[in-house]
N, C-alpha and C positions, 0 to 999 in steps of 0.2 A: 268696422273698426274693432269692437270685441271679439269678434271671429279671430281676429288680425291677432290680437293682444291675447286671446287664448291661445294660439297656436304658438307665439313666443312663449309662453311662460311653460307650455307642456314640453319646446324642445328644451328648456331651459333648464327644465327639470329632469330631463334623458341625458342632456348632456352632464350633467351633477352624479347622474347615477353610476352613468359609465367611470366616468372619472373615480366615485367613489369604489368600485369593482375592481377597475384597473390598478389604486392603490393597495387596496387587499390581493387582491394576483399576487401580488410578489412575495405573500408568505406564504403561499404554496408552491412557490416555482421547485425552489431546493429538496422537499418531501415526492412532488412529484417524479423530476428528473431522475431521483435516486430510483422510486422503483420501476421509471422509465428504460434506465441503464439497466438494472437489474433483470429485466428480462431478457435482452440480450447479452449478457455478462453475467451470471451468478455469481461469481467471486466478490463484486461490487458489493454487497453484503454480508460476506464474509468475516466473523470476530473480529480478524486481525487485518483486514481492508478497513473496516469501519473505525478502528482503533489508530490505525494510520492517517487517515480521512479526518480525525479529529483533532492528529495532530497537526495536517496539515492547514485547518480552517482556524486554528491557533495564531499560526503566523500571520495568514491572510486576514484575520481579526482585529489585530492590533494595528497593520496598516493600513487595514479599510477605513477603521475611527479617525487614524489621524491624518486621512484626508476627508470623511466625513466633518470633520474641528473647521477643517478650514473650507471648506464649500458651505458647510452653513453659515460662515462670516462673507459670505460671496466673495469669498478668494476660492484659487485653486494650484497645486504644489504640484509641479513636474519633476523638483528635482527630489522624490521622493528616494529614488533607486539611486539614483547617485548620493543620496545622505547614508544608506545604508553602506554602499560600497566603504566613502570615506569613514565610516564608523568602524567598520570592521575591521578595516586595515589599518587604522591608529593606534583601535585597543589592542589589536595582537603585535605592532612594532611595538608599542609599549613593554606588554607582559613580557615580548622574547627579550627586551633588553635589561628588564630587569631580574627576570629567572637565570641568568646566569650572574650577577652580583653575591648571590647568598642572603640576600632577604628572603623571611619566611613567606612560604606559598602562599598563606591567607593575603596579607599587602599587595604581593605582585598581583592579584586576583581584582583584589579594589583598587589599584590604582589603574590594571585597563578599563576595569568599568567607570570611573571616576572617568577617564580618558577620553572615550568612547562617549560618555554623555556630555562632556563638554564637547567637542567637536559637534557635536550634533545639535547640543544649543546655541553654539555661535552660528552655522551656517539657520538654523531657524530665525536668529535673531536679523541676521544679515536681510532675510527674505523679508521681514516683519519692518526692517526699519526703511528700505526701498521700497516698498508699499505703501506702508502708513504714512513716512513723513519724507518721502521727496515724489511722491505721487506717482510713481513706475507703474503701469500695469502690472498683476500679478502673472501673468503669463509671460511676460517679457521676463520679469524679473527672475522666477524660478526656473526659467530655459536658461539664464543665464548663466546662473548656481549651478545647474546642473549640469552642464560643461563645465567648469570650473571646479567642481569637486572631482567629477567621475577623472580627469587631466591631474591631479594631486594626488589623489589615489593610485593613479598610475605611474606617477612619475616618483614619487616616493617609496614603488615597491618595483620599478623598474618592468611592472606590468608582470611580474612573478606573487605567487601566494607565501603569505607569511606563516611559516611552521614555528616549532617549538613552543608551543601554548601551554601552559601548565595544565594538566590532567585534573584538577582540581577545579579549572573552567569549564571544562565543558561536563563535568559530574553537579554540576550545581547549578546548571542553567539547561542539562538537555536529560543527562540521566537519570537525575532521580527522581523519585516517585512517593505519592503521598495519595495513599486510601483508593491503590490501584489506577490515577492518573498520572501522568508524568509533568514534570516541573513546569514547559509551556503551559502546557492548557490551563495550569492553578495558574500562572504568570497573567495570559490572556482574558482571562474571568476577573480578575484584580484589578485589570485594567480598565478593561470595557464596563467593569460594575464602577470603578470610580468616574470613570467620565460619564457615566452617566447621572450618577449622583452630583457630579459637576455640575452639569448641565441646568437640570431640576434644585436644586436646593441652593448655589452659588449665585453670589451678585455678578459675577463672572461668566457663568453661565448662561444666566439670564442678556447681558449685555451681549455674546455674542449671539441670539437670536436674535435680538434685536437690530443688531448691526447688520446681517445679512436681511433681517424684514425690511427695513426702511434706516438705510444712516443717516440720512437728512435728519428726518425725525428725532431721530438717537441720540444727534447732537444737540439739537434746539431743544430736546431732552435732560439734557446735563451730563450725559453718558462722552468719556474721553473713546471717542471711536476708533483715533489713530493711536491711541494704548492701547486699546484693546486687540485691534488688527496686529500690533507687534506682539504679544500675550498668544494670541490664538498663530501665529506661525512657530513663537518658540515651544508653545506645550505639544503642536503636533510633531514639531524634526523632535525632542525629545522623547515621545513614544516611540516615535522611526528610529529612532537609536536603541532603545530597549529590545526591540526586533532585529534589531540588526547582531545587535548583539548576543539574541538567542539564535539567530541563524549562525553566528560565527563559534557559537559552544556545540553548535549541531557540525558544523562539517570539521571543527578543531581548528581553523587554519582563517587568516586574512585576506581574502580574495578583492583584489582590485572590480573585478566585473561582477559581485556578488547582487550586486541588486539592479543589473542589467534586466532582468525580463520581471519585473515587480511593479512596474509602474504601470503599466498597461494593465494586469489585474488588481491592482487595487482602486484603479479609478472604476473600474468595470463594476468590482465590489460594490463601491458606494453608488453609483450611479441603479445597478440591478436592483440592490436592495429596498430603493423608493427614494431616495433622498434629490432633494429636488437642487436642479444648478442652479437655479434661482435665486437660490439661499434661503434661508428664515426656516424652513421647512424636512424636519427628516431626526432620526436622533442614532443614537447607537444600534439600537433594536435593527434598525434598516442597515447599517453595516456591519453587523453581524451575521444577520440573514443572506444581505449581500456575497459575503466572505463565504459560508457556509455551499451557494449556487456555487461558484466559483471555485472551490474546493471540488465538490461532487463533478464538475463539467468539466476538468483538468485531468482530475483521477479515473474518471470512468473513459476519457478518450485514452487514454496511458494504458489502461486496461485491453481496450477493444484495439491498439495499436492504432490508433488516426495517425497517421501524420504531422509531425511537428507541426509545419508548411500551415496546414488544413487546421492545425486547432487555433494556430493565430488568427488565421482568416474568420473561423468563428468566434473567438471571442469579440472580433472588429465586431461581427453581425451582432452579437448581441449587447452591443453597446450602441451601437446605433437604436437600434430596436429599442433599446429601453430610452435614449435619448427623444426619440420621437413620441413614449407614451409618455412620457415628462413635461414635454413639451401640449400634447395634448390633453392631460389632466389640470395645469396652468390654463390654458385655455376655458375649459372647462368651468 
């Protein structure tokens, strides 16, 4: 019987180890890969690769958090790419129709971004208040959304891109530069430092860990959980609009399919980065890092020429892959 009871407590203790291993892995995955790639690629480290590379884990940054926002409240957002789409193609029918009126270009400016974050809070709130308070599944519900946006977006631009942006959007959100970084990456650091300081230092914060630890609890707690689940869908579609919107000062133009292939990597992000589907468990740091793999394994196949085809297929693999050690460190 103590034999018995030693030999439980010893795999008990391997199993805890591994798990705690397998949580630190993933801050080396993205330092790794890079000088994985790099051996067969040199360019992959290259000034102006690596300076691209920064820009692109910019983007993937801000939408990794704001589906990190809502997997840590044990929700989870499909119609991520469809909120970018509709955001984009708002605030540029917007700006086109008001740059030719003769309002000064600063207004036309803020009233697509003004544009563009509304749309993107209504459709977060939509998501927030089918969740919280008519009990929908969240998978149900942002599948929903997300035909239903990506369908308005098209049909409001007739499935063509929307030109005539003012030059003054995309110098303000994609060109310029400050202490030799460009506007993203100050954008993406602003972000992810404020939610994180959300996170840690907010009663808001705090409540959605809580809410994804245990909501029973949370409630019998005193904590409004179905506020809070409607809270945590609108602050993450409102980052997904911010992004959306610096991808739309990056290509100039309003593209109906614009955040077509974004959903797939940003759940990739959050999930690689350690953040557990579980919920309760994971913080920005993990989709950062997350963002950061996902960046480096995009660029370096773009690089090496992979195959479109073949890099979908691996990002599938390493999302599985990281869902299985997720699932094994829970266990754990």
């Amino acid at each position: 019987m103590i034999r018995t009871l030693q030999t439980g407590g010893v795999a008990q203790r391997c199993r805890a180890g591994v798990a705690c291993a397998s949580r630190n892995l993933f801050w080396l995955l993205a330092p790794v890969l890079l000088l994985g790639l790099a051996l067969v690629e040199p360019r992959i480290v290259s000034g102006r690769n690596l300076l691209n590379l920064l820009m692109q884990t910019s983007y993937m940054a801000i939408f990794a958090t704001a589906q990190m926002v809502v997997i840590l409240a044990r929700g989870f957002d499909l119609s991520l790419g469809a909120c970018v789409s509709l955001v984009s193609v708002c605030a540029a029918l917007a700006m086109s129709a008001l740059g030719s009126t003769g309002i000064p270009v600063g207004w036309v400016v803020l009233a697509g971004v003004a544009a563009g974050l509304a749309v993107g809070g209504l459709l977060g709130l939509f998501n927030g208040w089918c969740t919280a308070r008519l009990r929908v599944n969240p998978f149900i519900v942002t599948l929903g959304s997300m035909s239903a946006a990506f369908g308005i977006a098209s049909m409001v631009t007739g499935g063509r891109p929307v030109f005539d942006l003012p030059d003054a959007f995309s110098i303000v959100l994609y060109e310029a530069s400050w202490m030799g970084l460009s506007v993203p990456v100050w954008i993406a650091v602003l972000l992810c430092l404020g939610t994180h300081l959300m996170l840690r230092r907010t009663v808001f914060g705090r409540s959605i860990v809580l809410v994804g630890s245990n909501p029973v609890a949370t409630a019998v707690a005193g904590i409004a959980v179905r506020r809070t689940t409607v809270r945590v869908y609108l602050y993450a579609a409102l980052l997904t609009a911010v992004g959306a919107l610096m991808l739309t000062a990056r290509t100039g133009s309003g593209e109906p399919g614009m955040g077509s292939s974004l959903l797939l990597p940003s759940i990739a992000a959050a999930v690689v980065g350690g953040l557990s589907l579980q919920g309760g468990v994971g913080g920005v740091l993990n989709a950062v890092m997350g963002a950061l793999f996902i960046s480096v394994l995009s660029n370096g196949m773009n690089l090496i020429e992979v195959d479109g085809y073949l890099q979908d297929i691996v990002l599938g693999a390493v999302i599985l892959l990281a869902l299985y050690l997720d699932r094994f460190r829970s266990r754990a």
